[in-house]
C-alpha positions in Angstrom: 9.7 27.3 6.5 6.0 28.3 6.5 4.9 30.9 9.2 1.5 31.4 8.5 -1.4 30.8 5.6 -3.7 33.0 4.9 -7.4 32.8 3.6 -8.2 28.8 3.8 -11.6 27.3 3.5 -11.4 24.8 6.1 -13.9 21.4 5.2 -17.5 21.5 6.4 -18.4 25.0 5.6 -16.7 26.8 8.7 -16.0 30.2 8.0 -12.5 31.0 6.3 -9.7 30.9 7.6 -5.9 31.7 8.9 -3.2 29.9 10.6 0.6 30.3 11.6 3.2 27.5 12.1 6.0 28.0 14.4 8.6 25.0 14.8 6.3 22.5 12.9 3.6 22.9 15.1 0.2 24.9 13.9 -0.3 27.9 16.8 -3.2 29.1 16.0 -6.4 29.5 14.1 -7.9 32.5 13.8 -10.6 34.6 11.0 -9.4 35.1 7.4 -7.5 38.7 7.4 -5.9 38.4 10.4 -2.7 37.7 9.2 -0.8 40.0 7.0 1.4 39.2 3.9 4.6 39.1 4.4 7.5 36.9 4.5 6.4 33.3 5.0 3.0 33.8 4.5 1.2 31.7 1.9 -1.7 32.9 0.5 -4.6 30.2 -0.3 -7.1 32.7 -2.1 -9.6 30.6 -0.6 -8.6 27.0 -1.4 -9.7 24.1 0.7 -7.0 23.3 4.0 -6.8 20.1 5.2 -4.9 17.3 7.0 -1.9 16.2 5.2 -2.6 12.3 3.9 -0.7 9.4 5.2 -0.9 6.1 2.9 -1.1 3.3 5.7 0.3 0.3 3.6 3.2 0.6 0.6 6.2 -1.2 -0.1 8.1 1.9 -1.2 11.2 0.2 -2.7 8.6 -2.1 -4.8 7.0 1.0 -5.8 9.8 2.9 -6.7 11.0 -0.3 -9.3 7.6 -0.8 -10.3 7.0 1.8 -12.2 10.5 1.5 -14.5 8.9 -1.7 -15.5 7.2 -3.4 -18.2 3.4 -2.4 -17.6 1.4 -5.7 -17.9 -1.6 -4.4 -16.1 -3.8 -4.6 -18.7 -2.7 -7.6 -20.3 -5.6 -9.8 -21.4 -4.0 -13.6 -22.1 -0.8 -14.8 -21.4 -0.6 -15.1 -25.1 -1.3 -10.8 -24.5 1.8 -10.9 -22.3 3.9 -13.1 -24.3 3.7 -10.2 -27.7 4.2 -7.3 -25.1 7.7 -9.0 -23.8 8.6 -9.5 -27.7 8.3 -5.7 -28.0 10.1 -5.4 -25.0 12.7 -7.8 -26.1 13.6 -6.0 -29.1 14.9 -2.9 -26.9 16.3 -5.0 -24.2 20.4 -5.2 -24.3 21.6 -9.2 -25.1 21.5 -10.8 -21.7 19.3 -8.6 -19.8 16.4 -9.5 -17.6 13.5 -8.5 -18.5 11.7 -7.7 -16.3 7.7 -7.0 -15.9 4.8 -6.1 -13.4 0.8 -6.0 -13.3 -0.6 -8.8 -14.6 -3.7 -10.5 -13.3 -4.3 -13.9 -14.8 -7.2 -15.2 -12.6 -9.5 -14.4 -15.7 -7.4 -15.6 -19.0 -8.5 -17.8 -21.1 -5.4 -19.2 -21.6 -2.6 -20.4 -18.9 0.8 -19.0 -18.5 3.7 -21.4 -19.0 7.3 -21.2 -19.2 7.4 -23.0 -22.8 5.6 -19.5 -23.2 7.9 -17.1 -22.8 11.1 -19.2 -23.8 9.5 -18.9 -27.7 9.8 -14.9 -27.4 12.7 -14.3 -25.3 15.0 -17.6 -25.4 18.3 -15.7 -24.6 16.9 -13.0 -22.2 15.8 -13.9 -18.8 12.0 -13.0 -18.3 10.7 -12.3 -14.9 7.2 -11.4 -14.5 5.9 -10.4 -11.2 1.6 -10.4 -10.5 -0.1 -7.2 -9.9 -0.7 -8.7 -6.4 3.4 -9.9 -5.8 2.4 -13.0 -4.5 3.1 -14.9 -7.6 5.9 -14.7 -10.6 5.9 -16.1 -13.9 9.8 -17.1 -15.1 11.4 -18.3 -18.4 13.4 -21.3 -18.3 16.8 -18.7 -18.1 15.1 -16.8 -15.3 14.2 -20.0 -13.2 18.6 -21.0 -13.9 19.8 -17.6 -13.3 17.2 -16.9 -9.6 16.1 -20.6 -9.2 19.2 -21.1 -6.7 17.4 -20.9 -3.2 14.7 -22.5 -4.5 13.0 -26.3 -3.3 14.4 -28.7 -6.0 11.0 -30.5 -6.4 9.2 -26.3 -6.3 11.9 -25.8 -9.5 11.4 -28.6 -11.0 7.5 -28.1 -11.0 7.8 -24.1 -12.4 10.3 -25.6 -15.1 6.6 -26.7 -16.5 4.1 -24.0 -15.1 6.9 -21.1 -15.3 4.6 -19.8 -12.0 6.4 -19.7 -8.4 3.9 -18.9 -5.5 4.1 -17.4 -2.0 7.8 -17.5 -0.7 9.3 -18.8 -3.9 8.0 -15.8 -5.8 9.1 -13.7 -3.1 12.7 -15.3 -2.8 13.1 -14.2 -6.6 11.6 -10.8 -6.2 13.8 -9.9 -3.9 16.7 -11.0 -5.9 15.1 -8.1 -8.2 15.9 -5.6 -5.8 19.7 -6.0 -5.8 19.8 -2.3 -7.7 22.6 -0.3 -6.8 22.1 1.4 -3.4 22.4 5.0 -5.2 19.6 3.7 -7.2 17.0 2.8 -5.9 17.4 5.7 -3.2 17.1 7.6 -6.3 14.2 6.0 -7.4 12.6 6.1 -4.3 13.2 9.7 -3.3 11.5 10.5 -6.5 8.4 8.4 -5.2 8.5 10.1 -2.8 8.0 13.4 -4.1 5.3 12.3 -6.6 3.7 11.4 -3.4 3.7 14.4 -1.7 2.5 15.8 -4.5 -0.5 13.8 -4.4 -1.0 15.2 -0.9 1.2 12.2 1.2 2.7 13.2 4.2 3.8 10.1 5.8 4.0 6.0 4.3 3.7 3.0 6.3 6.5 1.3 4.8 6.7 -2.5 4.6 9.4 -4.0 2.6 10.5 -7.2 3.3 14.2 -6.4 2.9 15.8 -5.6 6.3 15.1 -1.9 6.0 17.1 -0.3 8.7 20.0 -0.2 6.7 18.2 1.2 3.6 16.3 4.2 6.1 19.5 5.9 7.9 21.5 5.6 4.7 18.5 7.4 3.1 18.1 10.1 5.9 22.2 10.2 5.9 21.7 11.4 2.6 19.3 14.1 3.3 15.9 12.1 2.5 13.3 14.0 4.6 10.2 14.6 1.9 8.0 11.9 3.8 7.2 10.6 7.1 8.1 7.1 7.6 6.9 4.0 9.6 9.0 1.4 8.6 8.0 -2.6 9.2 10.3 -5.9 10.3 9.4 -8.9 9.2 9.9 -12.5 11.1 13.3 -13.5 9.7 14.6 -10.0 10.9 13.1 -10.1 14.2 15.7 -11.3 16.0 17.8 -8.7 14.4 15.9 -6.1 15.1 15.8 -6.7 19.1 18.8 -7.3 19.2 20.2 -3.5 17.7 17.3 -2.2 20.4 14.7 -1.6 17.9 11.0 -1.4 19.0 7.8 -0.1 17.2 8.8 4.0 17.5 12.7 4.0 17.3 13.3 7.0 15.7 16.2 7.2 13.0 15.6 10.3 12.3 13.1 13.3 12.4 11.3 11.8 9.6 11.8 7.9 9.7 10.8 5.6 12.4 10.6 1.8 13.5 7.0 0.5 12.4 4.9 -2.9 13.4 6.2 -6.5 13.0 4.8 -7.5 9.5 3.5 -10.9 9.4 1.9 -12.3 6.1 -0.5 -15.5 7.2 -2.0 -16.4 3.7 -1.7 -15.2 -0.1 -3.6 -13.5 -2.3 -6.9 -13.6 -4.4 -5.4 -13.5 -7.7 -3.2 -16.2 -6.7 -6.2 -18.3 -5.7 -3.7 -18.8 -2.0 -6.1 -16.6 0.0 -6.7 -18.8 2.8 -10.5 -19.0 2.5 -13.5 -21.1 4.7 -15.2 -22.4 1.7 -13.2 -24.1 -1.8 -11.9 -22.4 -4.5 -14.1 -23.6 -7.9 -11.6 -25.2 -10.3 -8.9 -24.8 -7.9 -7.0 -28.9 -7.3 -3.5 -27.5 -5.4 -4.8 -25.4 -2.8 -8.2 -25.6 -2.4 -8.8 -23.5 1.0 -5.8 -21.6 -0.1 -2.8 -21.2 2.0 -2.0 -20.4 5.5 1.6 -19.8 5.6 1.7 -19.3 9.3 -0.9 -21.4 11.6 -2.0 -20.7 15.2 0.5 -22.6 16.5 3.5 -20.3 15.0 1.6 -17.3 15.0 0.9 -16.8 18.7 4.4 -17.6 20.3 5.9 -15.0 17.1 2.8 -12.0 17.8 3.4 -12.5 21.6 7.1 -12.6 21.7 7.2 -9.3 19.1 4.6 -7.6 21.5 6.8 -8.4 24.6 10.1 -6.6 22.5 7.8 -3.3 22.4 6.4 -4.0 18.8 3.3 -2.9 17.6 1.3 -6.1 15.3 0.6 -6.2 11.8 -0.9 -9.4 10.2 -1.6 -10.0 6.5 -4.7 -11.5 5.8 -7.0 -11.8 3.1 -9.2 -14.8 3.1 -11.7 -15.2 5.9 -10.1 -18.6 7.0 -7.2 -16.5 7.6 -8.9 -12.8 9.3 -10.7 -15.7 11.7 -7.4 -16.8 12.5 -5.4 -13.5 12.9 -8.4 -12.5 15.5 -8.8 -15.4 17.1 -4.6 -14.8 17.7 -5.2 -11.8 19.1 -7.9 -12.6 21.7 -5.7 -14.9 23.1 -2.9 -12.4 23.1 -5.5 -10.2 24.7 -4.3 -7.1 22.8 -4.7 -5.1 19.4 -2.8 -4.4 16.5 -3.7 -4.5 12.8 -5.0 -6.8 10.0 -3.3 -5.7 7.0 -6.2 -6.4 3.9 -9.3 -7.7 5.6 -11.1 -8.6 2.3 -13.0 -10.9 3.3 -14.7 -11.4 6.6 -17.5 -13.5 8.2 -20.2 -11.4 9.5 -19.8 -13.0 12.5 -16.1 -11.6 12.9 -16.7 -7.8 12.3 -17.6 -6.9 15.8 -14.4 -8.7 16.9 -12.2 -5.8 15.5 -13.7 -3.1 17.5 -13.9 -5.7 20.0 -10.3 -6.7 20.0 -8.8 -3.4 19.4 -7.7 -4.8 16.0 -7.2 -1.8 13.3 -8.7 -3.0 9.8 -5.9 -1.8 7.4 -7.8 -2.0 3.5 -6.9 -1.0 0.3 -10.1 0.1 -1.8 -8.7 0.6 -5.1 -8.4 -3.7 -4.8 -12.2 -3.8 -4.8 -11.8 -2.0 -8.1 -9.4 -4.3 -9.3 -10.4 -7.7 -7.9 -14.2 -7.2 -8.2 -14.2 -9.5 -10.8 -12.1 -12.3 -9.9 -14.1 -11.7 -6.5 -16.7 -13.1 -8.6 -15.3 -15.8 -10.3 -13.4 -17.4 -7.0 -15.5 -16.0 -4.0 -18.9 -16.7 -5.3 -22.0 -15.6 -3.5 -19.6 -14.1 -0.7 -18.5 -11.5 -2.3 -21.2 -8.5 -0.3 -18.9 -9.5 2.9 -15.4 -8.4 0.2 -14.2 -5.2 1.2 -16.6 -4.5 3.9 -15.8 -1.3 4.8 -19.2 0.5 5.7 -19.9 -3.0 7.6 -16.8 -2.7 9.7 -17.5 1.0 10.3 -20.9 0.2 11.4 -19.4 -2.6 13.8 -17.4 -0.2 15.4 -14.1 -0.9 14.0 -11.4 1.6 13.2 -10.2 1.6 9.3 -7.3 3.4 7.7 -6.7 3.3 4.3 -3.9 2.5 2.1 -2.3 1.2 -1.2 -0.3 -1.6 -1.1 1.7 0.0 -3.6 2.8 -1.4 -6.3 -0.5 -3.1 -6.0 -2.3 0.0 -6.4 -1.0 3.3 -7.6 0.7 5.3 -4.1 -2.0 7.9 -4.2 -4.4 8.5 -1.6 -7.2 10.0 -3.4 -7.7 6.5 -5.6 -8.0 4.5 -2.7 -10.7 7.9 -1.3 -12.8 7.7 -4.3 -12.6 4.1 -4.1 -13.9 3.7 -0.5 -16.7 6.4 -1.5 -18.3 5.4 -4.8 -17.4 1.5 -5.0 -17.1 2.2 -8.9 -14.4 2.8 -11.4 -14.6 2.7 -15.3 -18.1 3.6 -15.8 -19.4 0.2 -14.1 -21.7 0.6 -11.8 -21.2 0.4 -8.1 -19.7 -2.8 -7.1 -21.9 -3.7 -3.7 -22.4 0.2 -3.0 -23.6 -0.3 0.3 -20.1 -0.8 1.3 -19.7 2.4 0.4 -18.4 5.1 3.1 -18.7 9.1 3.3 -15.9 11.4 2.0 -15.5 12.4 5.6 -14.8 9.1 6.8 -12.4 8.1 3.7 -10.4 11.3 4.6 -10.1 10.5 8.6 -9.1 6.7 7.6 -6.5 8.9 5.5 -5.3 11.4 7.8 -3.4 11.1 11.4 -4.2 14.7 12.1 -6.0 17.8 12.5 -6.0 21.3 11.7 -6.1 22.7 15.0 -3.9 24.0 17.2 -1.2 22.3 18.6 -1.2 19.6 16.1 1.4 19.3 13.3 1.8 21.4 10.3 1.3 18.4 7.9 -1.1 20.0 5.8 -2.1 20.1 2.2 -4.4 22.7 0.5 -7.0 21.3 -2.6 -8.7 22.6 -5.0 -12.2 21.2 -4.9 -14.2 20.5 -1.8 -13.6 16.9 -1.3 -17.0 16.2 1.0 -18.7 17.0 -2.4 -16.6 16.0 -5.5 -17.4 13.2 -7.7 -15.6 10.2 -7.5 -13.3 11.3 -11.3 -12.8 14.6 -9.5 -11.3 12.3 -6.2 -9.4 10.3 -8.2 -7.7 13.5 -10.0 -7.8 15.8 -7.1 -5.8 18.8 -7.9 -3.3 19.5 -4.5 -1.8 23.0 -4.9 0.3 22.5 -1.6 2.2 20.1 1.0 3.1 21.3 4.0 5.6 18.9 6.4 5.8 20.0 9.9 5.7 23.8 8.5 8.3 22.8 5.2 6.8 22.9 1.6 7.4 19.8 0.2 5.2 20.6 -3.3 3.7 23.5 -4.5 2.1 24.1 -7.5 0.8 27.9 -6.5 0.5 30.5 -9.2 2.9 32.1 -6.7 3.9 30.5 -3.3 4.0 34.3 -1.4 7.3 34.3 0.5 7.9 37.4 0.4 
């Protein structure tokens, strides 16, 4: 454990500084060159202290698989797709799935199909999940070998299309995660320390598996490199009250019961964003989708609230934010709207209003500022609104919504701050919001005293880096209640 730090450069040009730890707790703050070296003493040499960073949205099991998987993020046709799963065919044992991530198809020039993929993998099953989860594209063996708990007339139609939407694609992702236990805890405790490496102290955690289970089997094991909030979704909610579970159950000194998750619409690269005005070129869903109306939505929100849970509601589209709010006026409490991407002006002041949290992802305004284009035309200066929102009064925090976006806080920083990636220019820049605030929609404490020892020392002065110096940030040290969880130090002085 970490007793003290020595010579810190806290942000804002304050003066530099020291600070002991004693049971996880910072104790004080006092000049540089108080403290003396000794044991449990780390020396900063003057590099920048801060608040440890929390990302506010992941699916950490998702994650964890994601990244063993066939990259199809840059993919540029489904024809693109189709030669990268050859390649990946001819490595792939006889029978294996193959399976895939990443790709966004809302801009090809050509259409997925499952006639496709059966001409470069016809023995293998092929599972493709979108770079936004909320669709997968299937060979004909992967639709026979996960179609089961599929709608006949839903399998019958991908048998054509090869595409399964909403539910259906999440029925057959989840089939996906039937790794080995030892696995994927595997997987995922390595996530986990590539995220506290980036700086993360803590993960809002929302699979939609029934994640107790997966939590205390994890912390039984030792797992204590992150702080986690983990989410229950509808089908478990029973479950969950009924085991005494309620938004701040601790399992362990780490790992803790998060908000009910419920997801109201789909997604903008699946064109199911559940939106006021048409999609152009769209015949099957128009408007998009609202997979839970007003009528389901109260009675589930208010009997989840009643059970002690705290509210999280996807929503993308602004058919679907208008609806979430108008859910919780009528509740007559707060909670959080997971995405908020796109929002009527007229709604904005209803989140500060409300006491509804605005839980965003940046990076997806990097990502999706195209097909924002293409699908939300003329609407897209009310996409990702996040100085609007601040300037209404609402409360942000930022996330991932990894494997969406890489689980690294400083993307979805440099994202919120310079609305630009690639060498493209700002994409609406008066969206745009200060380092300061990006770090405080990041962060759940202070350095001061009394508050946790989640800290993380930086390089670089993160009010004034560029937006390629936030993305890149170098983090020299992660602090968890007092415990190093990385350090990449010249020398971490212990001793």
């Amino acid at each position: 454990m970490i007793r003290a730090i020595r010579d810190a450069r806290p942000l804002g040009g304050h003066a530099p500084i020291d600070v002991t730890i004693a049971d996880g707790v910072i104790t004080g703050i006092h000049p540089a060159g108080t403290i003396a070296a000794g044991e449990g003493v780390v020396d900063l040499d003057g590099r920048f202290l801060l608040p440890g960073l929390w990302d506010e949205h992941v699916h950490l099991t998702q994650w964890a698989q994601h990244r063993r998987r066939l990259d199809l993020s840059g993919a540029s046709s489904a024809r693109d797709v189709a030669d990268r799963v050859t390649d990946a065919r001819a490595h792939a044992a006889p029978g294996d799935t193959i399976v895939g991530g990443g790709f966004r198809d809302g801009l090809w020039p050509d259409a997925p199909t499952a006639a496709l993929l059966d001409a470069v993998a016809p023995d293998h099953p092929v599972v493709l999940v979108s770079a936004d989860v909320h669709c997968a594209w299937l060979n004909s063996a992967a639709l026979d070998r996960f179609g089961a708990e599929l709608p006949a007339a839903e399998l019958e139609a991908a048998r054509l299309t090869g595409l399964l939407r909403e539910e259906a694609a999440f029925a057959v992702t989840r089939q996906l995660d039937a790794a080995p236990d030892d696995v994927l805890d595997a997987w995922v405790a390595e996530a986990a320390r590539e995220a506290a490496a980036r700086g993360v102290v803590g993960v809002v955690d929302l699979e939609m598996r029934w994640s107790l289970d997966d939590w205390r089997r994890r912390t039984d094991a030792g797992f204590d490199g992150l702080r986690v909030e983990f989410g229950v979704y509808p089908q478990h909610l029973d479950r969950a009250i009924a085991e005494g579970l309620h938004s701040g159950s601790v399992i362990s000194e780490t790992v803790s019961v998060g908000p009910l998750k419920v997801i109201t619409d789909g997604s903008l690269n699946t064109r199911t964003a559940y939106c006021c005005d048409p999609y152009p070129e769209e015949a099957e869903h128009p408007y998009g989708l609202l997979t839970v109306p007003p009528c389901d939505l109260h009675p589930l929100l208010a009997r989840a609230s009643e059970a002690g849970f705290e509210l999280a509601v996807h929503a993308i589209g602004d058919g679907a934010n208008k609806v979430a709010l108008d859910v919780f006026q009528k509740l007559g409490r707060g909670g959080r709207i997971e995405h908020a991407q796109l929002l009527h002006d007229s709604d904005l002041a209803r989140f500060a209003a409300l006491g509804v949290i605005a839980s965003v992802q940046p990076e997806h305004a990097m990502d999706d500022r195209d097909v924002a284009e293409r699908y939300w035309p003329g609407r897209t200066r009310r996409a990702f609104a996040l100085r609007s929102l601040l300037d209404a009064g609402a409360t942000i925090v930022l996330g991932s919504d990894a494997p969406v976006a890489p689980l690294d806080p400083w993307i979805a920083i440099a994202a919120a701050t310079t609305r630009a990636r690639d060498g493209r220019d700002p994409f609406h820049g008066e969206q745009a919001i200060t380092p300061a605030e990006a770090l405080a929609a990041s962060t759940r404490s202070l350095v001061a005293v009394g508050e946790r020892a989640d800290l993380i020392a930086v390089e670089t002065d993160p009010l004034t880096a560029s937006g390629d110096a936030l993305r890149t940030m170098p983090v020299a040290l992660t602090l968890l209640g007092g415990r190093v969880t990385h350090a990449a130090l010249p020398q971490l002085a212990l001793s």
